[in-house]
C-alpha positions as CSV (number, residue, x, y, z in Angstrom):
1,X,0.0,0.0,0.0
2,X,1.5,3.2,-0.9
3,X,2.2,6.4,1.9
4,X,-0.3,8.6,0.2
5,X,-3.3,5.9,0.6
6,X,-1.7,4.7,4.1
7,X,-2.4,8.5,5.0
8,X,-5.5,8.7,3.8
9,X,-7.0,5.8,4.9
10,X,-6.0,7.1,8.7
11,X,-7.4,10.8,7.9
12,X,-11.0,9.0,6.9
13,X,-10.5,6.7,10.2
14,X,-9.9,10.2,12.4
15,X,-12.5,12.0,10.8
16,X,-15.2,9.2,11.3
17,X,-14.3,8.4,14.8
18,X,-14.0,12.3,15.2
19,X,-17.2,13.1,13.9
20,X,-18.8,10.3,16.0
21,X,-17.0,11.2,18.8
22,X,-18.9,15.1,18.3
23,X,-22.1,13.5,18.0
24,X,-22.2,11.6,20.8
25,X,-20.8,15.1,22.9
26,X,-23.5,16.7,21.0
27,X,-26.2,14.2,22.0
28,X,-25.0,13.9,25.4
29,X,-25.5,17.9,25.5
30,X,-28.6,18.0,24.4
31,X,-29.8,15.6,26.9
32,X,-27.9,17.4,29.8
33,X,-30.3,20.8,28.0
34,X,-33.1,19.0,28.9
35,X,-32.9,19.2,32.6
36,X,-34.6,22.2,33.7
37,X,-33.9,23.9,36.6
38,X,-36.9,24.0,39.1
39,X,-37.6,27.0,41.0
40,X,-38.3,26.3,45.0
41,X,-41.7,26.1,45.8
42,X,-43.6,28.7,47.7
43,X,-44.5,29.1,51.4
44,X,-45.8,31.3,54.0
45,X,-44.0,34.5,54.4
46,X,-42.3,34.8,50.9
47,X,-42.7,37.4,48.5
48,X,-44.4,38.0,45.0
49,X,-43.4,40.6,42.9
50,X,-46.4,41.9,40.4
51,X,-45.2,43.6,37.2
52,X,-46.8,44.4,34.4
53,X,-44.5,43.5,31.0
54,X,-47.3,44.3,28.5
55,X,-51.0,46.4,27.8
56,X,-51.6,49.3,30.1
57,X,-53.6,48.6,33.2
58,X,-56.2,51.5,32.2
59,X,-58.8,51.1,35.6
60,X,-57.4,48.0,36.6
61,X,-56.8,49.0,40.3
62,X,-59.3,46.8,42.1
63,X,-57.8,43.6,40.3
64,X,-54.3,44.2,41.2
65,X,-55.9,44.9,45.0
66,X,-57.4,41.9,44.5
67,X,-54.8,40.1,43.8
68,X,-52.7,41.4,46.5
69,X,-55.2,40.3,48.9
70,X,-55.5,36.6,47.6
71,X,-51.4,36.6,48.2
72,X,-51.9,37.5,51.8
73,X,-54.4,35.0,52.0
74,X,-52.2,32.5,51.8
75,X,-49.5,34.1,53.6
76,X,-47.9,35.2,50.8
77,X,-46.6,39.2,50.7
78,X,-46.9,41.2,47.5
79,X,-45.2,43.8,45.8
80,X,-46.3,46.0,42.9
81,X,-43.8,47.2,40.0
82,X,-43.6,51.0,40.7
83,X,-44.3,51.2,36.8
84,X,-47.2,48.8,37.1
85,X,-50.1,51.7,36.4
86,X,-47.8,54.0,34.2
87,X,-49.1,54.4,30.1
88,X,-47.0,55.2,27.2
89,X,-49.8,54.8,24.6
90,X,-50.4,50.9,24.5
91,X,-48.3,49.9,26.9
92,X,-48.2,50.0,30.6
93,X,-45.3,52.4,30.8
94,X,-42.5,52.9,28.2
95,X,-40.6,49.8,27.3
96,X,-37.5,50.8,29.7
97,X,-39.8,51.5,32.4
98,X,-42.0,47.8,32.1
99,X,-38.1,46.7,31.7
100,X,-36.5,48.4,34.4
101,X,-39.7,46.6,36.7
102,X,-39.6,42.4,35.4
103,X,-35.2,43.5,35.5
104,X,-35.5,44.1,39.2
105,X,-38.0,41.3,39.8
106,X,-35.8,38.9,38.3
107,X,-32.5,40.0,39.9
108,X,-33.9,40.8,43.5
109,X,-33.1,37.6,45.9
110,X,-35.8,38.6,48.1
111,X,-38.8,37.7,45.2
112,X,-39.8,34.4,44.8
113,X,-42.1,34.6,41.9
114,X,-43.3,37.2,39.3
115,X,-46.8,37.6,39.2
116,X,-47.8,39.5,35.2
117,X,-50.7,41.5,35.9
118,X,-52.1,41.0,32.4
119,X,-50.8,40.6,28.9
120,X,-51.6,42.1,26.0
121,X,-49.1,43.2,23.8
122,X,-45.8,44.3,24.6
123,X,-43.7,41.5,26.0
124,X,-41.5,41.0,22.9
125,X,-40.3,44.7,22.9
126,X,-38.0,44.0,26.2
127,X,-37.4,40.4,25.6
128,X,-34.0,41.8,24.4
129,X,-33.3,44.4,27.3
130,X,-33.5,41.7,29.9
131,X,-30.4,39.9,31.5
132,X,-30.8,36.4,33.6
133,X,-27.5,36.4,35.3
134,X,-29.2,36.7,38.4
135,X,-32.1,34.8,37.9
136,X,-30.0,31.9,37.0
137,X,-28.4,32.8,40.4
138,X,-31.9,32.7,41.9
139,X,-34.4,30.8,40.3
140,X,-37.7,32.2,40.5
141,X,-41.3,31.2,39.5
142,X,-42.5,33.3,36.4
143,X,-46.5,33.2,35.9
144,X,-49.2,34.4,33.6
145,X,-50.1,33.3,29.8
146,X,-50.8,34.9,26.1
147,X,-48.5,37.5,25.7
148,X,-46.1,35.9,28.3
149,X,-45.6,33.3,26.0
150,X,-42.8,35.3,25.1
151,X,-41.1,35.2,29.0
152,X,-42.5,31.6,28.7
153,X,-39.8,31.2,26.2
154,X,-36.9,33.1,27.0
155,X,-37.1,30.9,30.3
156,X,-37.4,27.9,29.0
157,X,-33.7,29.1,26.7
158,X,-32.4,29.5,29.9
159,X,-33.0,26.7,31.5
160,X,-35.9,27.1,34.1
161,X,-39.5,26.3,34.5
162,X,-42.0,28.6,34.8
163,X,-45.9,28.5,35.3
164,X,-48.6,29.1,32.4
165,X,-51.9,30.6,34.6
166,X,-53.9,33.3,35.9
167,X,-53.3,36.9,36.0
168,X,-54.3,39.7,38.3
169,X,-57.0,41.2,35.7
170,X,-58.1,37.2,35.7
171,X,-59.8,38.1,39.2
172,X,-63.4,38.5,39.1
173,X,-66.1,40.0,41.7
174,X,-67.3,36.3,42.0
175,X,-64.7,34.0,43.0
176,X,-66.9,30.9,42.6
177,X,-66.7,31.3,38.5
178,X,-62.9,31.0,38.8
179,X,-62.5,28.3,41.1
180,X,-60.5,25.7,39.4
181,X,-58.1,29.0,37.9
182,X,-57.3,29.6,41.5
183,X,-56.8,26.4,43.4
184,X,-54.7,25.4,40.3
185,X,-52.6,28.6,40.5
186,X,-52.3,27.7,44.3
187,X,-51.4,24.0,44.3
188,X,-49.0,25.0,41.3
189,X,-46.9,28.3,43.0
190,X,-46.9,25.9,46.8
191,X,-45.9,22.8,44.8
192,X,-49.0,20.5,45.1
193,X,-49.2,17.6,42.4
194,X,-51.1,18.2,38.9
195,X,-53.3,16.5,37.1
196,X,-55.9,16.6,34.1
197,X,-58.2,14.7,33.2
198,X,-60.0,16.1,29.6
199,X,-63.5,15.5,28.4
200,X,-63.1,13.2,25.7
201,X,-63.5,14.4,21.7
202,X,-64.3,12.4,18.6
203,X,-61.3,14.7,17.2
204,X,-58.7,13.4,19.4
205,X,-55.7,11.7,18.2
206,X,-55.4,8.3,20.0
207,X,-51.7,7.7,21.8
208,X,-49.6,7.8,24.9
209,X,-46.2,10.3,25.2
210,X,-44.0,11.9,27.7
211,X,-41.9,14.9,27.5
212,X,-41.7,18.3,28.9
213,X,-44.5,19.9,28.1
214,X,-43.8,23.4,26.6
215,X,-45.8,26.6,24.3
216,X,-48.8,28.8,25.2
217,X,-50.3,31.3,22.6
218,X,-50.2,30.0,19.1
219,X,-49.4,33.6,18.0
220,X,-46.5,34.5,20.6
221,X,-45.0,30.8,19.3
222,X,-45.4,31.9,15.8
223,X,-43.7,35.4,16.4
224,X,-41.0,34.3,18.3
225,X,-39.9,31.3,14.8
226,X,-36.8,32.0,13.4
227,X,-36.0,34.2,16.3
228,X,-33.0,33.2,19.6
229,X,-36.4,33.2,21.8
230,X,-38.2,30.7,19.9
231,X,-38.1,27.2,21.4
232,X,-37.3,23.8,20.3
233,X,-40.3,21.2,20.3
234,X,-38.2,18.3,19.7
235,X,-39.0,15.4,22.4
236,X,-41.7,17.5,24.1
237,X,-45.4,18.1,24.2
238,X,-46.5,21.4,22.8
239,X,-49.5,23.2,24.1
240,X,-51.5,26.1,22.3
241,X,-54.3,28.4,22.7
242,X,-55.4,31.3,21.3
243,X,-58.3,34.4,21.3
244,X,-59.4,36.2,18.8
245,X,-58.5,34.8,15.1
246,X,-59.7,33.9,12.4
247,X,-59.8,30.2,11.0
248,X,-57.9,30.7,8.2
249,X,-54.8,32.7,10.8
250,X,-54.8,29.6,13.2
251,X,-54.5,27.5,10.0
252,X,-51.5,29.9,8.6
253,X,-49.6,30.1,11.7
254,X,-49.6,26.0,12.2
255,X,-48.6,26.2,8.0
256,X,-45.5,28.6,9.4
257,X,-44.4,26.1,12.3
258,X,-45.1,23.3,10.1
259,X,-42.8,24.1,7.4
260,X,-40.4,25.4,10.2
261,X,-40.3,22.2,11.2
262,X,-41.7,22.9,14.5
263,X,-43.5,19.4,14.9
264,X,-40.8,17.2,12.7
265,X,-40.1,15.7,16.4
266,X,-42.5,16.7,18.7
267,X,-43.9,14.2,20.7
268,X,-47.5,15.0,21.6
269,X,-50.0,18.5,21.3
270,X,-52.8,19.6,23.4
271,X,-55.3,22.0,22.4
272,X,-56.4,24.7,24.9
273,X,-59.2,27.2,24.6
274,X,-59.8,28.7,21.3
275,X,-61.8,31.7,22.0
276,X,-63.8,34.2,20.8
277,X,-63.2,33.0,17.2
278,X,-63.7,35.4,14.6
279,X,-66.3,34.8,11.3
280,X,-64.8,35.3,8.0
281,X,-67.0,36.6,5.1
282,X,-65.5,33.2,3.0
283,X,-66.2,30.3,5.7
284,X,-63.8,28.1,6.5
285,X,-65.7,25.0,6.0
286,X,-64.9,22.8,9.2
287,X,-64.5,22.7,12.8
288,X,-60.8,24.5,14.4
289,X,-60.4,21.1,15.9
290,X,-60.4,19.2,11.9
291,X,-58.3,22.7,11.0
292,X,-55.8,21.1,13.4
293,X,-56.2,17.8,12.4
294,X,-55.6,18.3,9.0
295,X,-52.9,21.3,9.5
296,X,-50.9,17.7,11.6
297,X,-51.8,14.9,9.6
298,X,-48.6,14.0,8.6
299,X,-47.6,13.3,12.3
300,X,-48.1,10.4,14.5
301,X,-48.1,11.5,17.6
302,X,-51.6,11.6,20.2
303,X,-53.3,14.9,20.3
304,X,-55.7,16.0,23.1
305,X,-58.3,18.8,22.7
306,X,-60.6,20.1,25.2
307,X,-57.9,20.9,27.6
308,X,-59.2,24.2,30.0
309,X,-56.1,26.6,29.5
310,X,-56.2,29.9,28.1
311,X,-58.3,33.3,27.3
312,X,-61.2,31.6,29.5
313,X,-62.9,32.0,32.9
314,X,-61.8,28.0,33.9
315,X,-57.6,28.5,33.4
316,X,-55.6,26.0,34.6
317,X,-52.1,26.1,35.6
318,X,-49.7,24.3,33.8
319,X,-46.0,23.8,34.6
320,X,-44.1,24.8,31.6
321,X,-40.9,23.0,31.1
322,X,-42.3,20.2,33.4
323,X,-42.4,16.4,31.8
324,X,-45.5,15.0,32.1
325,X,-47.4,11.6,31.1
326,X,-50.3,12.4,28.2
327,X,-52.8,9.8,26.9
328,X,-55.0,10.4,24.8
329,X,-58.5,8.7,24.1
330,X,-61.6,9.5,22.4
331,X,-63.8,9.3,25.8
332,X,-61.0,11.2,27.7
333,X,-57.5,12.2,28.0
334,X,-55.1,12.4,31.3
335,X,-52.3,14.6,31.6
336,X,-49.9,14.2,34.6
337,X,-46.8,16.0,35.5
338,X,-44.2,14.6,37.2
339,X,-43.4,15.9,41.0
């Protein structure tokens, strides 16, 4: 055998064993990525911070009271972002001053959650402006849903669960028409166990998964694609909800994360609430849950509707970032997450 094919049989040995040897780092990383960090639990005598990272709080007073209150109720103490009731136009204070609030939340030792007052629009302006040094430091509970899918996100990048539930403007005068929102907010913030179990629908997709369950607002997910906040589906369940479309958007946002390959390896996806649904002059022609169904026909994995999460009264927590067990039946589905 001559020197030059001696040499280059041992350059096609190195590189093979190399690139192997990447691989296997690379899929040992990406298993260590999947451990997220869990924030401690709540308990008497710690503090919640409430902020307000989106839409102005226009006459919103008596909620955030409200809220305040049901903290102390359970021992809890609250504090309000001093920029909480300021407006710039849309937003609930400039976006340095709803910045300079969630910053000081998040690098404060002495909060143990953040508490979003309401959502909106606005979150993705600051996603950029915020720094989670400290909070890496400190773990810390974040909680709310629909335009804190964005801060759903981020936090997930960085390692650490967070909580998709109630708001402060979710408080209503009757308590008894939220009852399930709260007690699931509670048991999730004092770390009670969770657990589902969904009316059953002709739509669902028959199957059994586990994963971390991950997403929120169908519209935050598809804003944040292509961008350092959006987050990777592969191995987990993806949940989505959403208020206020039309048909034909839900079915061109799930067209965008479909040719994204958003689902190429997802493992399971639950449908939340779908509310308020808007009428188009040209009908759509079927149901949102067969616009689903068709938008992820060429997937095998179990989907779940019914699920009550999202822009409704009955809004149940769910740990994001958590790995939970999901089957899926046509007379019911189960969702439990792990301790």
């Amino acid at each position: 055998m001559s020197r030059t094919l001696i040499t280059l049989s041992l350059c096609c040995v190195v590189f093979i064993f190399g690139r192997n040897t990447v691989c296997a780092q690379n899929l040992s990383l990406q298993k260590q990525e999947i451990v997220l960090i869990q924030p401690p639990y709540l308990k008497a005598g710690d503090t919640v911070a409430i902020v307000a990272p989106s839409g102005v709080l226009k006459n919103r007073t008596t909620e955030v009271e409200q809220a305040k209150d049901l903290l102390k109720s359970w021992g809890l103490h609250a504090v309000v972002g001093k920029h909480v009731f300021s407006q710039a136009n849309h937003f609930a204070g400039t976006d340095d001053e709803r910045c300079e609030d969630f910053q000081n939340a998040l690098d404060d030792p002495k909060i143990s959650a953040i508490w979003c007052a309401r959502g909106g629009y606005g979150t993705v302006r600051i996603l950029d402006k915020l720094n989670y040094t400290k909070f890496k430091q400190n773990p810390k509970w974040l909680i709310g849903y629909s335009d804190i899918t964005a801060l759903h996100n981020q936090i997930h990048n960085n390692g650490v669960e967070s909580i998709h539930a109630m708001m402060c403007t979710s408080l209503q005068d009757d308590m008894s028409t939220i009852e399930e929102t709260v007690s699931t907010f509670k048991d999730a913030i004092f770390g009670k166990s969770l657990s589902y179990t969904l009316e059953g629908s002709d739509y669902n997709k028959i199957g059994t998964a586990s994963g971390q369950l991950v997403g929120g607002n169908l519209t935050m997910l598809h804003t944040m694609l292509g961008s350092k906040t959006s987050i990777n589906t592969s191995g987990k369940i993806l949940f989505i909800e959403e208020i206020g479309e039309y048909k034909y958007h839900i079915d061109r946002m799930l067209q965008s994360l479909k040719r994204a390959g958003y689902f190429d390896n997802c493992k399971g996806v639950i449908i939340g609430d779908m509310s308020k649904m808007r009428t188009n002059t040209t009908l759509w022609g079927t149901s949102i849950e067969q616009l689903v169904l068709d938008a992820l026909a060429d997937y095998n994995f179990p989907i779940a509707f019914n699920m009550h999460a999202g822009h409704e009264k009955d809004n149940r927590a769910m740990m994001l970032g958590r790995t939970i067990d999901l089957t899926v039946a046509k007379d019911k589905s189960t969702i439990v997450f792990d301790k």
